[in-house]
N, C-alpha and C positions, 0 to 999 in steps of 0.2 A: 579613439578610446584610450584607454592606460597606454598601450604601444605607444602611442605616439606621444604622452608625455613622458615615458619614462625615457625614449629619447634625446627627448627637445632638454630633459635635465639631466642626460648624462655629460659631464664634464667632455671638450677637447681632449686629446692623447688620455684620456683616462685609460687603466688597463681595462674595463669594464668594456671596452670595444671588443676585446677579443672575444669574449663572452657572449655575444650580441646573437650569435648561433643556438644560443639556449631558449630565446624567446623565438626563432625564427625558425625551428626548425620544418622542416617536409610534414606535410601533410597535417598540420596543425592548425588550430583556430583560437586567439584570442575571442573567449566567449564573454565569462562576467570579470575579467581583471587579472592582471597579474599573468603568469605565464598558465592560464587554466587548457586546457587541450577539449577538443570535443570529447572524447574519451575520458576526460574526468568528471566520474561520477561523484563522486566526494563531495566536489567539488562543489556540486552543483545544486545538491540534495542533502548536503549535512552540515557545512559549513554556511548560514546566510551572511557573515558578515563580508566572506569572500565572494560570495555571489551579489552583493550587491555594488561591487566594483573596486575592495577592500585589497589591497597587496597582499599575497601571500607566497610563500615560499614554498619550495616543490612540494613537501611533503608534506603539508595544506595548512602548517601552523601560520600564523598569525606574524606577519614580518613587520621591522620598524617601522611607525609611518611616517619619518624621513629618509625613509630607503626610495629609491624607483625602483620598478618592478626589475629594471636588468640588475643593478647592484645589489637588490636581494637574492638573484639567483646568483651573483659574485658568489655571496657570502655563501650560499648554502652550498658552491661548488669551487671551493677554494682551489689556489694553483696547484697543477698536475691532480687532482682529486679526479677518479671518472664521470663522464657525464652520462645520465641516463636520459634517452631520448625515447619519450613514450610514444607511445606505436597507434596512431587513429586508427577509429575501424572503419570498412571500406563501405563507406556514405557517400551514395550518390542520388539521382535524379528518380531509380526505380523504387525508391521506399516511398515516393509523394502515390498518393492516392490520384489514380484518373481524375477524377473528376472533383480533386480540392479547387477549392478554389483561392485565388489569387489574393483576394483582400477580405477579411472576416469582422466586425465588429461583436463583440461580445453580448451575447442577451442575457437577460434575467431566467434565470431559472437553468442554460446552459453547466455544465460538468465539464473538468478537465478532460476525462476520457471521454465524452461526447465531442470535444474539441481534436482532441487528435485523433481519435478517430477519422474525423471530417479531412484532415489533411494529409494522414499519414495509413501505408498499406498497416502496418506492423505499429500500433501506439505507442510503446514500450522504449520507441526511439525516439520517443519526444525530448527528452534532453540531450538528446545527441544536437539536434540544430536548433534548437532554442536560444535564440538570443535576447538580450536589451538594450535599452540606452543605460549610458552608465549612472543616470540620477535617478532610477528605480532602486528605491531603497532595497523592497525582498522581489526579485524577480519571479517568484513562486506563487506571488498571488497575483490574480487576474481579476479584473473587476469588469461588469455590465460598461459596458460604454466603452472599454478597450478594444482598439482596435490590432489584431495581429494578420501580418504581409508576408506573403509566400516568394519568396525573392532564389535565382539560381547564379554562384560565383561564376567565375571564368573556368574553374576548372570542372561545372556542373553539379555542384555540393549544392542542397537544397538549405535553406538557412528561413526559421521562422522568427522576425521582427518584430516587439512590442511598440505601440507608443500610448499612453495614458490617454483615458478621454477625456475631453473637453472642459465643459465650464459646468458639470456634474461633480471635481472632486472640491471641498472648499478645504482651507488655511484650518489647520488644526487651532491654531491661535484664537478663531474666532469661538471654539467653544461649541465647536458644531460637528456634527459626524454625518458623513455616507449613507441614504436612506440603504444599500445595498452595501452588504460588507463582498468578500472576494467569494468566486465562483467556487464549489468545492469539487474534489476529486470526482468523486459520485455521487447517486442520490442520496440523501440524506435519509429518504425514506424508507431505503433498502434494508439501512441498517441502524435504526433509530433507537430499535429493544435493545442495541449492544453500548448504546451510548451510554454514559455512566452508571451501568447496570453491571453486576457480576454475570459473567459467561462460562464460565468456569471453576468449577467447584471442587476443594481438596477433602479427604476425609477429614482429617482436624476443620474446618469451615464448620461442613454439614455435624459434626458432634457436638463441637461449640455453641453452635447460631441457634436462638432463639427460635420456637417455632408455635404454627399454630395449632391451640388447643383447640377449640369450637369456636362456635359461631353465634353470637345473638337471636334466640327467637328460635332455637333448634334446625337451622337451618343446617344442609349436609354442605355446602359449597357458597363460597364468598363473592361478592359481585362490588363495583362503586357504590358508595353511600350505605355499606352494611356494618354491622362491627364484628371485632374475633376479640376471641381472647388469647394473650400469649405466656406461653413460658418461658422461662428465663430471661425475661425483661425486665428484673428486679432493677436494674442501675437505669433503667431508661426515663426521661424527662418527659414532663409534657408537650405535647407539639412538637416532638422531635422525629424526623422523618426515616423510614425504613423503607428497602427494596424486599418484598415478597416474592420469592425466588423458589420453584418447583424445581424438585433433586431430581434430574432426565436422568438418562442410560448412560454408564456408565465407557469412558471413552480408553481404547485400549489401545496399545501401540504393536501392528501388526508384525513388526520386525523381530519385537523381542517377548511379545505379549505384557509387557508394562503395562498398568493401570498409568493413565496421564493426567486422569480426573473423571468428573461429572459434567455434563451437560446442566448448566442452571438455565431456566427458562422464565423468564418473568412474567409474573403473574398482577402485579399492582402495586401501588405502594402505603406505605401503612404508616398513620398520623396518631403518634402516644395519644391518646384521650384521658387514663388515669397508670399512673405506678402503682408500682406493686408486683405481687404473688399470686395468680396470675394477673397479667396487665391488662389492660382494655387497649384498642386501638379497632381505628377509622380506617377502611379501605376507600384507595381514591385510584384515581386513573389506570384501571384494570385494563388489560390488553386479554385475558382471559379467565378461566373462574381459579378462583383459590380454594385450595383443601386442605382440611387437616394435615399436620404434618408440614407444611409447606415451611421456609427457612424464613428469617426478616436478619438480610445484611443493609452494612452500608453502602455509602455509594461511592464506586472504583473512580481512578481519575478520568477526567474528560479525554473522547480518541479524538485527535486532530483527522480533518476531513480536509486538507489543502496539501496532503503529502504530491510528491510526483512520481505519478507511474515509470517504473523502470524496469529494466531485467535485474536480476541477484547478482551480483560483483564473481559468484564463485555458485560450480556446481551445485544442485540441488534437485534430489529426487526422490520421492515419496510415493505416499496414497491419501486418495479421500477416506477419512473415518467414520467420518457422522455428518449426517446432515438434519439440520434443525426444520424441525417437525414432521420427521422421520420419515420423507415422502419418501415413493422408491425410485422416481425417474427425477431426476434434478433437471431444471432450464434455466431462462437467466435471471439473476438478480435474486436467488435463492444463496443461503448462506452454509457453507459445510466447514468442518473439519479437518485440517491435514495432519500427520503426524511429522510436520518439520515446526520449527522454530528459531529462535533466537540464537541457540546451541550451533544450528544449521547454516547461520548466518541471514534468514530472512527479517525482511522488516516493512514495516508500514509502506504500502507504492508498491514492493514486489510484485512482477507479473508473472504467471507459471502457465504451461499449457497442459490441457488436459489431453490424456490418451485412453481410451480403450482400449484395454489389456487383447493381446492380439489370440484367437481361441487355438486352441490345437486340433489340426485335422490328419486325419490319417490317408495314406499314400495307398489307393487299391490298385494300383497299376504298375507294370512289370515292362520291360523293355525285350521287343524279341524281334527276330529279323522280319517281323509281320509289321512291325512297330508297336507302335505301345496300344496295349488294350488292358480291362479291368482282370483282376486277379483273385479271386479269394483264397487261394496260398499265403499268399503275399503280401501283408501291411506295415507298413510305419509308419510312425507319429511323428507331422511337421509342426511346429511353431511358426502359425503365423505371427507377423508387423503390428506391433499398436501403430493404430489408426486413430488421429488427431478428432476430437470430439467437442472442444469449447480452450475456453481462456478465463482464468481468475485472478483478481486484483488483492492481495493481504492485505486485510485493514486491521487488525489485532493479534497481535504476538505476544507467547508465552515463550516459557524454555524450550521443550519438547513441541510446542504443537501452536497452527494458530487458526485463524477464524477469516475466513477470505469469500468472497464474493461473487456470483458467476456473472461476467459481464458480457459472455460469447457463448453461444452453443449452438454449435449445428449440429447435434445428435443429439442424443438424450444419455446425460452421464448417469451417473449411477455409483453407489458404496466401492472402495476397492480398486478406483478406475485411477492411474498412475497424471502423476502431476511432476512437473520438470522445466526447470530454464528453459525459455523459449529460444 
């Protein structure tokens, strides 16, 4: 890989020999280029030109590309400068999963977290041992017909190997594409309402945004194929397209009781038919009934579905706020609300576990040379342990707060119930 060119082109007696400790150090792994460490998440997940086998300098900018990867860590660590030697985390044989198995080719319809799951105890560590070949352009996407190798070092480090399928990818040049584009994080289906749909709603939105007045035919509630009429759609075009968006409960932040927004829920979306005072417009592709009142926003940017699950770089602890369509036992592949975000430091891939708030029980029992027996004198209140209850994936981030996924639950979580770095 890069090691070994950046070598083979370091100059004889160059000083860059002495240097040579910086790409080599203990416990480290040249992953996608350059001096990357297992432990560079960065690395791994935010930068793709360095994960595709791209030099870069320790502190993940973008190094000359007639530098070698040693000479640019020269440069980023000039004579007598300290050297920082990042510190791997201790990755070994017990994070593989019993019963992964050894060689995996990729299916259709397959998820990143259905994948490491299958190989790993804890999925969250999948870019810990994730490797490539270095002519994988973005190592982060995974396609049907990829095949990935469960391989163990000398010193018993588990390392997960890609190599491209077959005679399925063809030459961009020919003008031809992939009947299969790359496998995504998760189900698509889990979270398809939030795809270029508003989720989150501020007051300025809801006072601004157009809404529905009635319905064609006196009908009380809107369906596909009905029409409404709108207000405030005076500047609207023909055929111009709207998200019909229900104002839900309003979403609070337990910590400080901050309003952090609205829950939007979509309800359809809405095809201009005539301008004007009020407008006319076409419902089409209803997920559920529209009512009066209801909002018609635009449509927010597209969420990338090929992020890589991780842990958060830095603590993180919260609660569940809301959970959409307001059931009261949550399970998996149900979508809630947390009150961390962006501010928090989470982001798209973040993994968090969920805990069940531990209850408090009271102590009826007294210590006597009889040994202990029950007391009604005698009580105090212990604090039990949260007790670990599922796993969620962040797939949308706001400032305050974001929109995450239950991919695990062996209990039944619930509003309230504490979420945390794994």
């Amino acid at each position: 890989m890069v090691l070994n060119q950046a070598l083979s082109a370091a100059p004889a007696g160059s000083r860059t020999r002495s240097r040579l400790a910086l790409c080599l150090a203990p416990a480290t792994l040249l992953l996608l280029g350059g001096c990357a460490t297992v432990g560079d998440r960065d690395t791994a997940s935010r930068a793709p030109s360095v994960a595709a086998g791209a030099t870069a300098n320790a502190d993940g900018a973008p190094a000359d590309p007639e530098l070698t990867a040693t000479e640019a860590a020269v440069a980023r660590y000039p004579e007598g400068a300290p050297v920082e030697t990042p510190s791997a985390p201790a990755i070994d044989r017990s994070i593989v999963n019993p019963g992964a198995p050894m060689s995996y080719t990729v299916q259709r319809g397959d998820t990143l977290w259905d994948i490491s799951t299958m190989f790993l105890r804890d999925p969250w560590l999948w870019p810990e041992i994730w490797q490539v070949n270095p002519q994988v352009q973005n190592p982060h996407l995974i396609y049907p017909g990829d095949v990935l190798t469960l391989t163990f070092g000398a010193d018993g480090r588990p390392a997960i190997s890609l190599a491209r399928g077959g005679g399925a990818r063809l030459d961009p040049q020919l003008r031809s594409s992939a009947l299969d584009g790359a496998i995504a994080t998760i189900p698509y289906s889990a979270i398809a309402a939030f795809l270029e749909r508003p989720s989150l709603l501020t007051r300025e939105q809801i006072r601004e945004a157009p809404r529905v007045l009635a319905f064609r035919d006196k009908h009380m509630i809107g369906g596909s194929g009905m029409e409404a009429y709108v207000r405030g759609l005076d500047r609207g075009e023909v055929n111009q397209r709207f998200n019909v968006v229900h104002v839900g409960e309003e979403i609070r932040d337990p910590d400080d009781g901050d309003l952090l927004g609205y829950q939007g829920i979509y309800t359809a979306t809405a095809v201009v038919l005539t301008a004007g005072e009020p407008a006319k417009a076409a419902l089409t592709d209803s997920a559920r009934e529209t009512l009066e009142g209801d909002r018609l926003l635009g449509t927010d940017a597209e969420v990338p579905l090929n992020f890589v699950p991780r842990a958060p770089d830095q603590d993180v602890r919260g609660q569940i706020v809301s959970v959409v369509d307001g059931v009261q036992l949550i399970g998996q592949y149900k979508i809630v609300a947390i009150n961390r975000g962006a501010k928090h430091g989470l982001e798209p891939g973040h993994v968090l576990a969920i805990e069940e708030a531990g209850d408090v029980a009271r102590d009826r029992t007294r210590r006597n040379r009889g040994g202990v027996k029950p007391s009604r004198a005698f009580t105090s209140k212990v604090q039990l342990p949260n007790e670990r209850s599922g796993t969620m994936l962040v797939f949308r981030v706001f400032d305050r707060m974001s929109y995450a996924l239950i991919v695990g639950a062996s209990n039944p979580i619930r509003v309230a119930d504490v979420v945390r770095k794994p």
